[in-house]
Backbone as ProteinMPNN parsed JSONL, in Angstrom:
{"seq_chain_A": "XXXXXXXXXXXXXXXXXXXXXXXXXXXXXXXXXXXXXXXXXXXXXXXXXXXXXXXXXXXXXXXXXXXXXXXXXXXXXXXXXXXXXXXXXXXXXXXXXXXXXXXXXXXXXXXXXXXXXXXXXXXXXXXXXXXXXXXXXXXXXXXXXXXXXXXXXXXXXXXXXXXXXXXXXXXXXXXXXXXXXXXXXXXXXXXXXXXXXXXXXXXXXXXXXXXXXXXX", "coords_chain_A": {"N_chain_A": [[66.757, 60.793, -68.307], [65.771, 57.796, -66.782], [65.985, 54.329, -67.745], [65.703, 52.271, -66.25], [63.753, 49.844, -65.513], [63.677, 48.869, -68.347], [66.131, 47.021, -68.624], [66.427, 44.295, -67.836], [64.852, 43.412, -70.061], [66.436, 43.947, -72.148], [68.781, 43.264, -71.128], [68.365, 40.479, -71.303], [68.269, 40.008, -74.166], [70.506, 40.712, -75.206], [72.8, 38.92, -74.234], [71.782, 36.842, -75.175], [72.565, 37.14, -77.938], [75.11, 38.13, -78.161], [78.171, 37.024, -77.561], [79.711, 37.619, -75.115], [82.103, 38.49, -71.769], [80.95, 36.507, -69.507], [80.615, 37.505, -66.964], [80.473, 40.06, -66.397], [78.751, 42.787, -65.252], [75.527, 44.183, -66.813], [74.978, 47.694, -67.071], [73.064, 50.876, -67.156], [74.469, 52.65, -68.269], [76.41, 51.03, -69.029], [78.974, 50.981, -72.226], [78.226, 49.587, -75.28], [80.611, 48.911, -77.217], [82.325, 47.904, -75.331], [81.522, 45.215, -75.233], [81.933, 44.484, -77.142], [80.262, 44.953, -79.091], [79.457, 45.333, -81.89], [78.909, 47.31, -84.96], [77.261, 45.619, -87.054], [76.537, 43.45, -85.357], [74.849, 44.98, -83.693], [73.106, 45.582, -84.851], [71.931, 42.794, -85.459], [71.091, 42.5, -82.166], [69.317, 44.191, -82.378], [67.069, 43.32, -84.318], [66.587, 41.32, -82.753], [65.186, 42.238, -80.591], [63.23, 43.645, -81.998], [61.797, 41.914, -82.167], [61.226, 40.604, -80.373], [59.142, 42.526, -79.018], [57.657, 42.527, -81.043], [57.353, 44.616, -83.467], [58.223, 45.98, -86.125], [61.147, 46.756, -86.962], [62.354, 48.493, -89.238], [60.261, 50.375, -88.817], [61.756, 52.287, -87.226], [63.797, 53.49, -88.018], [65.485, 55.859, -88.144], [65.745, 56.161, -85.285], [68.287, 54.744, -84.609], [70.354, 55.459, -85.035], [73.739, 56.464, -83.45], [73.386, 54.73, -81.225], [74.915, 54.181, -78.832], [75.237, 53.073, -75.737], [74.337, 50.802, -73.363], [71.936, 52.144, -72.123], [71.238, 53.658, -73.789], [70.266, 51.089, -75.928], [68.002, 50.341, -73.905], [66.196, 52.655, -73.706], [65.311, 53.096, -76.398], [64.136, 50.625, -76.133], [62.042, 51.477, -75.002], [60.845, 52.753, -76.222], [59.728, 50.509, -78.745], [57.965, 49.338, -76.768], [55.713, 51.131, -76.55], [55.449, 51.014, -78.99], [54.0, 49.261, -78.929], [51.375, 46.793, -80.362], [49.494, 48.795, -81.318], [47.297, 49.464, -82.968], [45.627, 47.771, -81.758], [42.654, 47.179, -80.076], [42.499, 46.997, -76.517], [41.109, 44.921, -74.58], [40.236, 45.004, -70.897], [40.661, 42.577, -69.718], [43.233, 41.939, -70.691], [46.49, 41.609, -70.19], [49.718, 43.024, -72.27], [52.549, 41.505, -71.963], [54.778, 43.632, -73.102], [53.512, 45.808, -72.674], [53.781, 46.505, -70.123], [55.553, 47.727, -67.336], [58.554, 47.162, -65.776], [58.804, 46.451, -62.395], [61.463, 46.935, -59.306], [62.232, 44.616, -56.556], [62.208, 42.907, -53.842], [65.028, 42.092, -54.962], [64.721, 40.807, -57.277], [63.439, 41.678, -60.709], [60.2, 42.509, -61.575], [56.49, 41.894, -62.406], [53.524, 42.318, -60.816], [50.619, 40.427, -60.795], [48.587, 39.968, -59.475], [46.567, 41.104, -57.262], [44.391, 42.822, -59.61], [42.513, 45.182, -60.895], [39.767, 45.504, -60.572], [38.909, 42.605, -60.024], [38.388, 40.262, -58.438], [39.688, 38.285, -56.37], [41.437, 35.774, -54.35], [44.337, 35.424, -54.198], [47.843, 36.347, -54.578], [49.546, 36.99, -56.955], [52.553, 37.078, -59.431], [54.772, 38.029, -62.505], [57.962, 37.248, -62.351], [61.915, 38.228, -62.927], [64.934, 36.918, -62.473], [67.512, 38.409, -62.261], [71.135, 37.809, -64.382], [73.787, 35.657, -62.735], [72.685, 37.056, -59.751], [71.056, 37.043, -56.926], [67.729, 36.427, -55.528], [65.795, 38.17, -52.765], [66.407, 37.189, -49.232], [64.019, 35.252, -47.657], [61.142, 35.631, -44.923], [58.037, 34.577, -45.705], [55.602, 36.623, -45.008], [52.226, 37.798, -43.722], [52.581, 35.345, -41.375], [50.861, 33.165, -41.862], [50.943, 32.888, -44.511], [51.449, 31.006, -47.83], [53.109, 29.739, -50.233], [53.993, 29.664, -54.261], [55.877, 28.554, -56.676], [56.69, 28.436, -60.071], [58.398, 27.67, -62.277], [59.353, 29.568, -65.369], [61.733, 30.209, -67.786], [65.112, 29.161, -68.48], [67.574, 28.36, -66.031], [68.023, 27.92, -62.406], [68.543, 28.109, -58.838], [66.693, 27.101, -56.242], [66.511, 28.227, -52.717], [65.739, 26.684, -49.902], [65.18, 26.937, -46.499], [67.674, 26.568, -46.249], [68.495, 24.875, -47.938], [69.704, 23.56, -51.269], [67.758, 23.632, -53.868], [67.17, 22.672, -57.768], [66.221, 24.327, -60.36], [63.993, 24.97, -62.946], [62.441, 25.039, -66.328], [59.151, 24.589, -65.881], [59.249, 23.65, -63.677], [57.627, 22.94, -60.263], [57.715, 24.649, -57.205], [56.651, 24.158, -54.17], [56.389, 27.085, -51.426], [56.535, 26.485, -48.339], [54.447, 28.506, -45.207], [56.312, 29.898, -43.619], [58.906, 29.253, -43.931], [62.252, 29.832, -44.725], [63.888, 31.716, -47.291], [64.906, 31.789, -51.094], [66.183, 32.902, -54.358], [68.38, 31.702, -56.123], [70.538, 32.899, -58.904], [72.802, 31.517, -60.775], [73.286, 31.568, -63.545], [74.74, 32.686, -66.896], [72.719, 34.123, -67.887], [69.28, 35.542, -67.586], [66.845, 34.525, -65.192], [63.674, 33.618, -65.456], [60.465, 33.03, -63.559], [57.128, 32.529, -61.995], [55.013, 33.288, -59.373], [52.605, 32.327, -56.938], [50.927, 33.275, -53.931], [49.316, 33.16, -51.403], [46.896, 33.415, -48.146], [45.179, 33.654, -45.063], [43.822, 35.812, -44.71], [43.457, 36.79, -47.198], [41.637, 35.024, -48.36], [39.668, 35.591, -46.684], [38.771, 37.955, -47.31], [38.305, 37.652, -49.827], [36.205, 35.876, -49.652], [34.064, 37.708, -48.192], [33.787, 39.6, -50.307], [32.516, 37.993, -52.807], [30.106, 37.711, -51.555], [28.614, 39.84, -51.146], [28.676, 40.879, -53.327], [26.592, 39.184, -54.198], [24.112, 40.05, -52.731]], "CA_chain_A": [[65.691, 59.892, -67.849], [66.365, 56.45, -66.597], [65.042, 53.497, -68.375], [66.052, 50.443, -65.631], [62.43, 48.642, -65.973], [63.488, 47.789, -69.469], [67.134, 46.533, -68.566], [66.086, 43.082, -67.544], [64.603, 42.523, -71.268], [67.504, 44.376, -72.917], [70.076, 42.68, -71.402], [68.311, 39.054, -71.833], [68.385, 40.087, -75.48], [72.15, 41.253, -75.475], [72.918, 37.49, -73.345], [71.333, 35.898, -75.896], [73.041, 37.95, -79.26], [76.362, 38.522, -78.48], [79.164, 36.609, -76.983], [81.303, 38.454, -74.765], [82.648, 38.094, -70.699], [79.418, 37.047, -68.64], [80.702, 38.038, -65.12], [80.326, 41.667, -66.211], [77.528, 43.437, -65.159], [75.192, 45.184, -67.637], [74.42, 48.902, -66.533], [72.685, 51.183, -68.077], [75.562, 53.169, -68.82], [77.577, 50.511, -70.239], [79.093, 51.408, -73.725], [78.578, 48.535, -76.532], [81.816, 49.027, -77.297], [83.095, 46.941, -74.071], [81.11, 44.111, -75.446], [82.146, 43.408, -78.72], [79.53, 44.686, -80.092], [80.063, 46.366, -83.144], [77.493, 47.827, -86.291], [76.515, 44.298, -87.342], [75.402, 42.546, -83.957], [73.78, 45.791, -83.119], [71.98, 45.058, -85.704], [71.377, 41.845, -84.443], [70.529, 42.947, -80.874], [68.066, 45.347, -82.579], [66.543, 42.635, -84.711], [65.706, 40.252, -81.845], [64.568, 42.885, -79.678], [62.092, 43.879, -82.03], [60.713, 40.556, -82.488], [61.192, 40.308, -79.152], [58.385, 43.251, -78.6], [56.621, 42.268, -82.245], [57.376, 45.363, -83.67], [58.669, 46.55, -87.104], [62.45, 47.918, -86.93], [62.11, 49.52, -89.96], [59.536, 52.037, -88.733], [62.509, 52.91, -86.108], [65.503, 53.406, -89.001], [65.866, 57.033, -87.634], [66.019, 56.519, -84.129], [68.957, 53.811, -84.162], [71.774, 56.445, -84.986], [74.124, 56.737, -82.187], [73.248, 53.867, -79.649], [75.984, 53.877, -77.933], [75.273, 52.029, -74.49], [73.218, 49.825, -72.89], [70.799, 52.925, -71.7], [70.386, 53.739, -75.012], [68.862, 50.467, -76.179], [66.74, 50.575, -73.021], [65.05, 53.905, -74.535], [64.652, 52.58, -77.701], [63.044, 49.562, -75.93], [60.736, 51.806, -74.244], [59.72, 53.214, -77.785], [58.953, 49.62, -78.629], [56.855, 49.425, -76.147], [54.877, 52.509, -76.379], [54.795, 51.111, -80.121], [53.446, 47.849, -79.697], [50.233, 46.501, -80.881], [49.073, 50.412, -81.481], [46.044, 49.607, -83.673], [44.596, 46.941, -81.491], [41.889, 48.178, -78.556], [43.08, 46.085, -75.503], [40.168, 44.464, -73.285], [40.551, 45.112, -69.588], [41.139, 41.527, -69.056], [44.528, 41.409, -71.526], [47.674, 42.953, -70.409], [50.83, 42.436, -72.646], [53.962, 42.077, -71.38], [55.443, 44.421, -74.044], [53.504, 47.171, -72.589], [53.719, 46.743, -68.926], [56.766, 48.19, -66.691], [59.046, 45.774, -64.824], [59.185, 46.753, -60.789], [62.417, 45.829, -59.118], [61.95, 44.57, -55.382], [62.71, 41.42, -53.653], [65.795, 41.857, -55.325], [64.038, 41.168, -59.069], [62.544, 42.477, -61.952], [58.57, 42.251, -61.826], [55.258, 42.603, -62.864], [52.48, 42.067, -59.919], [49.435, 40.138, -61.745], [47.242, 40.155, -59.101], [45.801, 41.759, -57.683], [43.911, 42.706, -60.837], [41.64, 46.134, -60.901], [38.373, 45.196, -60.689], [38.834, 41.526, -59.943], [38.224, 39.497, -56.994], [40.786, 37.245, -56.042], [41.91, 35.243, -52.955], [45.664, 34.735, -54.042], [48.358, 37.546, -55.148], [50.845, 36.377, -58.213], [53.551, 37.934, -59.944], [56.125, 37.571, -63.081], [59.701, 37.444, -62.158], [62.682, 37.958, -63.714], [65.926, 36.837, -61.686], [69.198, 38.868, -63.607], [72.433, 36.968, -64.332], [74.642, 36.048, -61.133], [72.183, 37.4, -59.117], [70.2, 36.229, -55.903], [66.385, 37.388, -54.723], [66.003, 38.756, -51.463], [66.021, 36.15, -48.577], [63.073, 35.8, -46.472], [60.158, 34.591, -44.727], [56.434, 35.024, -45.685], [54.689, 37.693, -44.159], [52.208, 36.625, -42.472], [53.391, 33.996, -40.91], [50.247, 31.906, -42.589], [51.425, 32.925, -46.504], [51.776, 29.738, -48.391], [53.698, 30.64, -51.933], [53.542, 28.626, -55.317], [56.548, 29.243, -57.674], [56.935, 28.099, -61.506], [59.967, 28.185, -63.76], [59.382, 29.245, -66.723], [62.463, 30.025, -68.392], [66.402, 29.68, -67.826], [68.449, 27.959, -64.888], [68.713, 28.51, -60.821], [68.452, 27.725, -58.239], [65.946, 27.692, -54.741], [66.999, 27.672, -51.54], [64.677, 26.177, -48.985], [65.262, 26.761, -45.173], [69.454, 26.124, -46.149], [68.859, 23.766, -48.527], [69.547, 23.857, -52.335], [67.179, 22.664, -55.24], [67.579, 23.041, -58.952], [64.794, 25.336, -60.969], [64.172, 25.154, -64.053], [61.019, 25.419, -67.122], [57.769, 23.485, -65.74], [59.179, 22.911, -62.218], [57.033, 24.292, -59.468], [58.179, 24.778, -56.058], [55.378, 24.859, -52.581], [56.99, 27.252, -50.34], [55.75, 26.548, -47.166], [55.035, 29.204, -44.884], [57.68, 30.054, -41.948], [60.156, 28.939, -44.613], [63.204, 30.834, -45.686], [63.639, 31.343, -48.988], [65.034, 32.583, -52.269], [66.527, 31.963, -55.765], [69.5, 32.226, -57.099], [70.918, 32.633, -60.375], [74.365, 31.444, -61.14], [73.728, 31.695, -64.331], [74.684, 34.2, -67.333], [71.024, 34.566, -69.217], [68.117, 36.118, -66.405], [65.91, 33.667, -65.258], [62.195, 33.788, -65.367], [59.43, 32.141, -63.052], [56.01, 32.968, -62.014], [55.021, 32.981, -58.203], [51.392, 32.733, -56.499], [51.101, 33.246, -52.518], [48.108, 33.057, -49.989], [46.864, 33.065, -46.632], [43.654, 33.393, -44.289], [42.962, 37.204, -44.624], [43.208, 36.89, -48.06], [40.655, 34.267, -48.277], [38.327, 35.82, -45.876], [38.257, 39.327, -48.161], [37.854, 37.192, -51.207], [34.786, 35.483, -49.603], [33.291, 38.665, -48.144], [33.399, 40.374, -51.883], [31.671, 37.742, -53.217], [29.118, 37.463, -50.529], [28.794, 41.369, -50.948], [28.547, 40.928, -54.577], [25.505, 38.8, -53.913], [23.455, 40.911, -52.017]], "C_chain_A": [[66.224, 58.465, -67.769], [65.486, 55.043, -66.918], [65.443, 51.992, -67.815], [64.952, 49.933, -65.779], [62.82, 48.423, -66.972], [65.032, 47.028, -69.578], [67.341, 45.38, -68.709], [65.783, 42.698, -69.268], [65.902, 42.704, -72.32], [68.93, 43.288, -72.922], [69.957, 40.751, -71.304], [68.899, 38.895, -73.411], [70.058, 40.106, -75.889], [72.959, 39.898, -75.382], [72.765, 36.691, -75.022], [72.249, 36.213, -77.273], [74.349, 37.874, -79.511], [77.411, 37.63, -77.473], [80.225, 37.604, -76.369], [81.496, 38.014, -73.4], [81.081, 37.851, -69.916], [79.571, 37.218, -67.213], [80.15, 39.572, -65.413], [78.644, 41.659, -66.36], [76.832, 44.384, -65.548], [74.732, 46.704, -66.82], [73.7, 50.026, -67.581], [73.792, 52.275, -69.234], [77.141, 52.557, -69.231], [77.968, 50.318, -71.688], [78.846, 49.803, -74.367], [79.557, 48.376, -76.817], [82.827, 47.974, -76.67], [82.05, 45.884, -74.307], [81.367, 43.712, -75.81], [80.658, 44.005, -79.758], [79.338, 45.962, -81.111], [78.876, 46.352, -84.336], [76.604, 46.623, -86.564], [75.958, 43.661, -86.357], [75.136, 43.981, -83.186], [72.849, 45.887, -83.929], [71.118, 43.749, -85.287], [70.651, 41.812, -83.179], [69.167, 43.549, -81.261], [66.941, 44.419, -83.514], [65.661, 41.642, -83.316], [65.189, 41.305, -80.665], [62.965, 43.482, -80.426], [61.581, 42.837, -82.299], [60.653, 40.048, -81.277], [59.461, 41.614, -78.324], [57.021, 43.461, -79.881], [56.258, 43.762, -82.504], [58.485, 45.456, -85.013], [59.764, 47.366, -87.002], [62.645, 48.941, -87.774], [61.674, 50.375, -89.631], [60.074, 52.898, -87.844], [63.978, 53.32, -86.384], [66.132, 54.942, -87.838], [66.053, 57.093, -86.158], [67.192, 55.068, -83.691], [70.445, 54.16, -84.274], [72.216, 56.851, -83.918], [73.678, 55.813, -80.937], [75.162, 53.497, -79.739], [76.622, 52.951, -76.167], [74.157, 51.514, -74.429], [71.515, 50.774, -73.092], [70.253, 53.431, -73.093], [69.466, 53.13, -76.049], [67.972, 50.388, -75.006], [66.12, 51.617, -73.44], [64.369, 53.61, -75.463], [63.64, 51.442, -77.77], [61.7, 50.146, -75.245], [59.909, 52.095, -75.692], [59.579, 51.711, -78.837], [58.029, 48.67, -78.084], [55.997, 49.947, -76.231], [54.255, 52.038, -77.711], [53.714, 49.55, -80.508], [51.929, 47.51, -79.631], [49.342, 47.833, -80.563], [47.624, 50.278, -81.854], [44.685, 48.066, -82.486], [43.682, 47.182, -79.973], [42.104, 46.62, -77.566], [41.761, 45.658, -74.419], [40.981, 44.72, -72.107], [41.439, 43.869, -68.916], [42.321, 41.068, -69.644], [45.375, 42.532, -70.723], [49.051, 42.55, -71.124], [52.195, 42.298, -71.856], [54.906, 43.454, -72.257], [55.055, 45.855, -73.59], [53.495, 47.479, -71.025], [55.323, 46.747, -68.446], [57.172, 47.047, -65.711], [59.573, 46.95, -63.287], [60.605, 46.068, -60.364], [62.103, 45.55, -57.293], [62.207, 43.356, -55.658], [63.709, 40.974, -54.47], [65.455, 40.853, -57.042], [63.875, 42.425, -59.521], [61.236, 42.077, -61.625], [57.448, 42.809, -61.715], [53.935, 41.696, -61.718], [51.326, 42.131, -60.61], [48.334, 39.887, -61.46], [48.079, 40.743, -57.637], [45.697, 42.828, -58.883], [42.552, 43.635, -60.614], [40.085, 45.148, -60.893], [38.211, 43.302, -60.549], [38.895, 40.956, -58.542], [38.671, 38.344, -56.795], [41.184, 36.489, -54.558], [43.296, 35.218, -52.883], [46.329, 36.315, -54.975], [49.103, 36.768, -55.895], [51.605, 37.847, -58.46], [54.634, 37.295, -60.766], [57.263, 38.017, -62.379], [60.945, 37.652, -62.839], [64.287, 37.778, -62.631], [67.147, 37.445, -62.493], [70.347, 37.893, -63.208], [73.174, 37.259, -62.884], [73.935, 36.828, -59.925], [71.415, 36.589, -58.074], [68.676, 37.225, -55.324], [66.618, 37.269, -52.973], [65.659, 37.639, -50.556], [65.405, 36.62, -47.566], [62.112, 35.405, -46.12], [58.95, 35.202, -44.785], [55.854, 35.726, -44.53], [53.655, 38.073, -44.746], [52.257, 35.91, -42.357], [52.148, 32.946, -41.631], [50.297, 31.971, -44.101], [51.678, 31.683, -46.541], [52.378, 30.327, -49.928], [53.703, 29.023, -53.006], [54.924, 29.361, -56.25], [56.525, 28.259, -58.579], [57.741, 28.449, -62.249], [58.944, 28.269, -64.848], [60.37, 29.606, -67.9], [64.121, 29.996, -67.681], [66.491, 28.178, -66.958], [68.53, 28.287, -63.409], [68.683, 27.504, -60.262], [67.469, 28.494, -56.384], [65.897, 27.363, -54.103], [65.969, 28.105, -50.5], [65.148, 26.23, -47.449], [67.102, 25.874, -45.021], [69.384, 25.261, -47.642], [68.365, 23.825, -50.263], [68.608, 23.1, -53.49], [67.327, 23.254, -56.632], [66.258, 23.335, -59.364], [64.479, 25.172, -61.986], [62.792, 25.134, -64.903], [60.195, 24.38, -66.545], [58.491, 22.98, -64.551], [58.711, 23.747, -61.123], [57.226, 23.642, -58.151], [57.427, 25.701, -55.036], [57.039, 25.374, -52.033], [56.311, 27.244, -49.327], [55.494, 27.907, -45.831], [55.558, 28.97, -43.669], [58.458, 29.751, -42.516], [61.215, 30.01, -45.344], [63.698, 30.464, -46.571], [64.299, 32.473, -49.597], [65.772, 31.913, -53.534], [67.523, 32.782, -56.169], [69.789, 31.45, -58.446], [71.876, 32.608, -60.466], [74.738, 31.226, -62.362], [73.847, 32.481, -65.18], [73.29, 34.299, -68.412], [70.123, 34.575, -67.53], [67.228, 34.704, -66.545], [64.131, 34.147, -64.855], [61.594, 33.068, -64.479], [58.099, 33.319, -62.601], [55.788, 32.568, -60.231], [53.58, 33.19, -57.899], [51.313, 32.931, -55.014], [49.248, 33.764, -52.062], [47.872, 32.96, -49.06], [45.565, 33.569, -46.533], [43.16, 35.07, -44.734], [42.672, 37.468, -45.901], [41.722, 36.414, -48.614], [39.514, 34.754, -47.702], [37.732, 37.302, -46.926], [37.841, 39.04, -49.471], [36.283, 36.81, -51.078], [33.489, 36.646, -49.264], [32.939, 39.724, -49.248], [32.52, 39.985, -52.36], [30.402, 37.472, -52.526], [28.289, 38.982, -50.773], [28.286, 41.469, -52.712], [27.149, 40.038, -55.239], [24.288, 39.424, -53.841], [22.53, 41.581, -52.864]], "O_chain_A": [[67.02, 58.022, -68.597], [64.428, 54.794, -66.341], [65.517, 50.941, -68.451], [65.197, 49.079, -66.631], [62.415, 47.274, -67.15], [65.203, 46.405, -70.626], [68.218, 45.014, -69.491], [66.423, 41.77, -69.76], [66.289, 41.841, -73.108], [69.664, 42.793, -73.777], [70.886, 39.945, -71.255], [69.678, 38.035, -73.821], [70.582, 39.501, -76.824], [73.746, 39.649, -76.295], [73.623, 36.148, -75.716], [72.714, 35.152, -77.69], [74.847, 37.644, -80.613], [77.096, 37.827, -76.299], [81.193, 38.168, -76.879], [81.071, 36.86, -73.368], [80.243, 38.74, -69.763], [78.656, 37.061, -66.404], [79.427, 40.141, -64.594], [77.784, 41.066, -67.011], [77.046, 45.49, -65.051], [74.027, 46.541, -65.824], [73.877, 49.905, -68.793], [73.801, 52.493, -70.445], [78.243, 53.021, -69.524], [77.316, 49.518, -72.359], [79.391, 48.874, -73.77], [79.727, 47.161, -76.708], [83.771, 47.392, -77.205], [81.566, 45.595, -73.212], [81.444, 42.506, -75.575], [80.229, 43.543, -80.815], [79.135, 47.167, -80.965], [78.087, 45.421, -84.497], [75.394, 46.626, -86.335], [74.796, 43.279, -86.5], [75.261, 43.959, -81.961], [71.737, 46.312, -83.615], [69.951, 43.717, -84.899], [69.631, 41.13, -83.096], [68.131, 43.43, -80.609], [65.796, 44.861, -83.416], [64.463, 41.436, -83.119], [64.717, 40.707, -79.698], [61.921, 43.702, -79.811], [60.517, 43.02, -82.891], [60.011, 39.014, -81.093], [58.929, 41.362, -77.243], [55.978, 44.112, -79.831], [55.238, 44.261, -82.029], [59.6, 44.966, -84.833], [59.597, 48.585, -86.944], [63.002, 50.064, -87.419], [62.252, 51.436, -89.867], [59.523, 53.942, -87.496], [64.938, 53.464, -85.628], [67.021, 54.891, -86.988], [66.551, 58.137, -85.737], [67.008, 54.436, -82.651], [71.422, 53.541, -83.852], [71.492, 57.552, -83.21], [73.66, 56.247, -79.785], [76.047, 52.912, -80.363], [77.682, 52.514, -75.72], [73.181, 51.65, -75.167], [70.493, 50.475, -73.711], [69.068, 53.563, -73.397], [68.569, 53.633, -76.726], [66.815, 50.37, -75.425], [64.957, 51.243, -73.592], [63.148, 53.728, -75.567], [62.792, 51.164, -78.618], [60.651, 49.547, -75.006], [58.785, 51.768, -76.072], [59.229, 52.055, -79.966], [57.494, 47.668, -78.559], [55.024, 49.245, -75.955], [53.076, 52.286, -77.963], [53.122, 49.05, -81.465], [51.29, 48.054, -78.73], [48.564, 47.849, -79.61], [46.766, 50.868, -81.197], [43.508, 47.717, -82.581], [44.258, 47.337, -78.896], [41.88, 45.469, -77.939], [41.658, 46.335, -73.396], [42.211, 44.691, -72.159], [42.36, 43.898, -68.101], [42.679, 39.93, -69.339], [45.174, 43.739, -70.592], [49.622, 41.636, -70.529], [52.678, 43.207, -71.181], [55.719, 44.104, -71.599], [55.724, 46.859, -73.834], [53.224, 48.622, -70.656], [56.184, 46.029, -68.956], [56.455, 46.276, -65.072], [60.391, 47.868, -63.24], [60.968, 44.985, -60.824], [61.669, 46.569, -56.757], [62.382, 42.742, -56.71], [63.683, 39.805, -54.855], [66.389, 40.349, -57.666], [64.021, 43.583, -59.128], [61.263, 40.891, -61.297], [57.213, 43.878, -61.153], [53.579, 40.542, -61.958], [50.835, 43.173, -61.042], [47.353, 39.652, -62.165], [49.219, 40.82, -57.178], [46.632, 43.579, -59.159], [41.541, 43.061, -60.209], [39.829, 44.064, -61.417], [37.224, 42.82, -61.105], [39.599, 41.446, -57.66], [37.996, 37.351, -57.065], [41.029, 37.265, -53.616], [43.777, 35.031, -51.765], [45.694, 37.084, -55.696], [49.353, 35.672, -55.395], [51.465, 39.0, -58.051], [55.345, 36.389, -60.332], [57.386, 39.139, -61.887], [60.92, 36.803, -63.73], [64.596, 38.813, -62.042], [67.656, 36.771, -63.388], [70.511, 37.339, -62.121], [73.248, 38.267, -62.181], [74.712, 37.252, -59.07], [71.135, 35.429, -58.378], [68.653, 38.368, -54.867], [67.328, 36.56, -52.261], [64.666, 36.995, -50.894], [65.621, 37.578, -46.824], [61.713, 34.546, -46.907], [58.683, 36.195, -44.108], [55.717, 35.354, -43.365], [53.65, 38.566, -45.874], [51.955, 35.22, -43.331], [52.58, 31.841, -41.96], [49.722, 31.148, -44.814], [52.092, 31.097, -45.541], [51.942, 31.318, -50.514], [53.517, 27.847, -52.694], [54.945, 30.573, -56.462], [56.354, 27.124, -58.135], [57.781, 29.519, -62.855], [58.054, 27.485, -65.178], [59.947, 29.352, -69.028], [64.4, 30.603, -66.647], [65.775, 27.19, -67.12], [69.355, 29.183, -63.233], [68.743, 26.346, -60.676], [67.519, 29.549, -55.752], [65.399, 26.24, -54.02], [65.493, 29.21, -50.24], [65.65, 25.134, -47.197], [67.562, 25.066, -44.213], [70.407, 25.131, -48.315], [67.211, 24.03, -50.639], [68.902, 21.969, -53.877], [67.637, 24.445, -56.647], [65.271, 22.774, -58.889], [65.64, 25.43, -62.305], [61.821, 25.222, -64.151], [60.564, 23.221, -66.733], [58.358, 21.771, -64.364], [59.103, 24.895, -60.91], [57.005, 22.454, -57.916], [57.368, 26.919, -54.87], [58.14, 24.823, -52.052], [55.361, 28.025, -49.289], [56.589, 28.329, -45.459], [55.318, 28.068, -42.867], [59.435, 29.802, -41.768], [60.983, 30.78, -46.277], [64.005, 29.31, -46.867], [64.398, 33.618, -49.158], [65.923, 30.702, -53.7], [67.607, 33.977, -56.452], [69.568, 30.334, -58.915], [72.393, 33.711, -60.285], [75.867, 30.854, -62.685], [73.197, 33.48, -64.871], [73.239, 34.564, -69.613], [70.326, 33.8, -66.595], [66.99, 34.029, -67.547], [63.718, 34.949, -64.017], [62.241, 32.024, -64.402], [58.089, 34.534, -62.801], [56.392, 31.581, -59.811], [53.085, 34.162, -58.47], [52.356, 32.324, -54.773], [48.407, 34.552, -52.496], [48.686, 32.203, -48.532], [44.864, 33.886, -47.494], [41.992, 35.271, -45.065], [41.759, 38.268, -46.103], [40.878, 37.141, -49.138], [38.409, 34.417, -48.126], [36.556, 37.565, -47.177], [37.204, 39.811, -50.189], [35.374, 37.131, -51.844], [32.365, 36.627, -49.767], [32.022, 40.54, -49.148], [31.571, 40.726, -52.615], [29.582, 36.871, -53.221], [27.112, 38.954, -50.415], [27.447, 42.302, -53.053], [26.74, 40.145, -56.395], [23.465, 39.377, -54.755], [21.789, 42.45, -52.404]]}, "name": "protein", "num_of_chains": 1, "seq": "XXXXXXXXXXXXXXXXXXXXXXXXXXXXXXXXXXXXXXXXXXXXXXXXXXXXXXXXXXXXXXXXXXXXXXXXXXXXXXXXXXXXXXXXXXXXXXXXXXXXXXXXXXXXXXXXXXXXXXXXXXXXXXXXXXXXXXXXXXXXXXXXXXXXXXXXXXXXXXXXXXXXXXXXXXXXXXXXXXXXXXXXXXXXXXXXXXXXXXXXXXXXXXXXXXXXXXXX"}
């Protein structure tokens, strides 16, 4: 079974833990071994991952025998997912990140935050996650009247505007206009995060006819 949706958090965690070459590219079937990382900073790795998913390592002693690659903490990150906040009943209107799956498209990681079951919206969002040395897919809003909204919120890039480069970073938000080509790169070695919103006319018109409808 293949556990790439949790790669992106795994190998922020790994980035962050362990010092080793950052051109190389994590896979899921890359051994620990070719990291450097040896009994003690897999310990480490396994420490900030569960405080990274606010989860108790202890209650996971038995299932930490034998990680041997990457894909194997991605499993183990799924079963701190599956384990997190167990006892608490989740309103409709909460979703954690800890328990939701990362999509990859547009050349990311992400989680599409709206549309939102039962909610009536005019605008679509979505978390991001950009991976190390990597670039999102270049391209122009479709339809041609999309307007987009992006927000750093963690990390380093960079976003390139119709040729032209700007620097990214936490609390800087970047109108894309639409008809503009676009995307973000990462030249650096830790994944970068931002948040994106986008809109246009048909959106708007199905938002107003809901609530008009919801009137009635």
């Amino acid at each position: 079974m293949s556990y790439q949706a949790y790669l992106p958090r795994v190998e922020s965690v790994i980035r962050a833990t362990v010092t080793f070459q950052q051109e190389v590219t994590l896979q899921e079937g890359t051994e620990l071994y070719t990291l450097g990382i040896d009994s003690l900073s897999t310990i480490n790795v396994l420490l900030a991952l569960a405080a990274d998913y606010q989860i108790e390592l202890e209650n996971f002693i038995s299932e930490i025998d034998g990680l041997k690659t990457v894909g194997d903490l991605c499993a183990l990150a799924a079963k701190f997912s599956a384990s997190a906040q167990p006892d608490l009943a989740i309103p409709a209107n909460i979703k954690f990140f800890s328990q939701q799956t990362l999509h990859y498209e547009y050349g990311l990681d992400g989680i599409r935050t709206f549309p939102w079951e039962n909610v009536n919206t005019p605008i679509g969002s979505g978390y991001c996650i950009v991976r190390p040395f990597t670039e999102t897919l270049a391209h122009i809003n479709q339809p041609d009247d999309e307007d987009e909204l992006f927000v750093g919120i963690q990390g380093q890039a960079l976003v390139v505007i119709d040729g032209k480069e700007y620097p990214f970073t936490q609390g800087d938000q970047v109108f894309i206009p639409r008809g503009s080509h676009h995307y973000v790169r990462n030249n650096s070695d830790a994944s970068f995060h931002f948040f994106t919103v986008w809109w246009n006319q048909a959106g708007a018109r199905a938002y107003l006819a809901q609530e008009e409808k919801a009137q009635q």
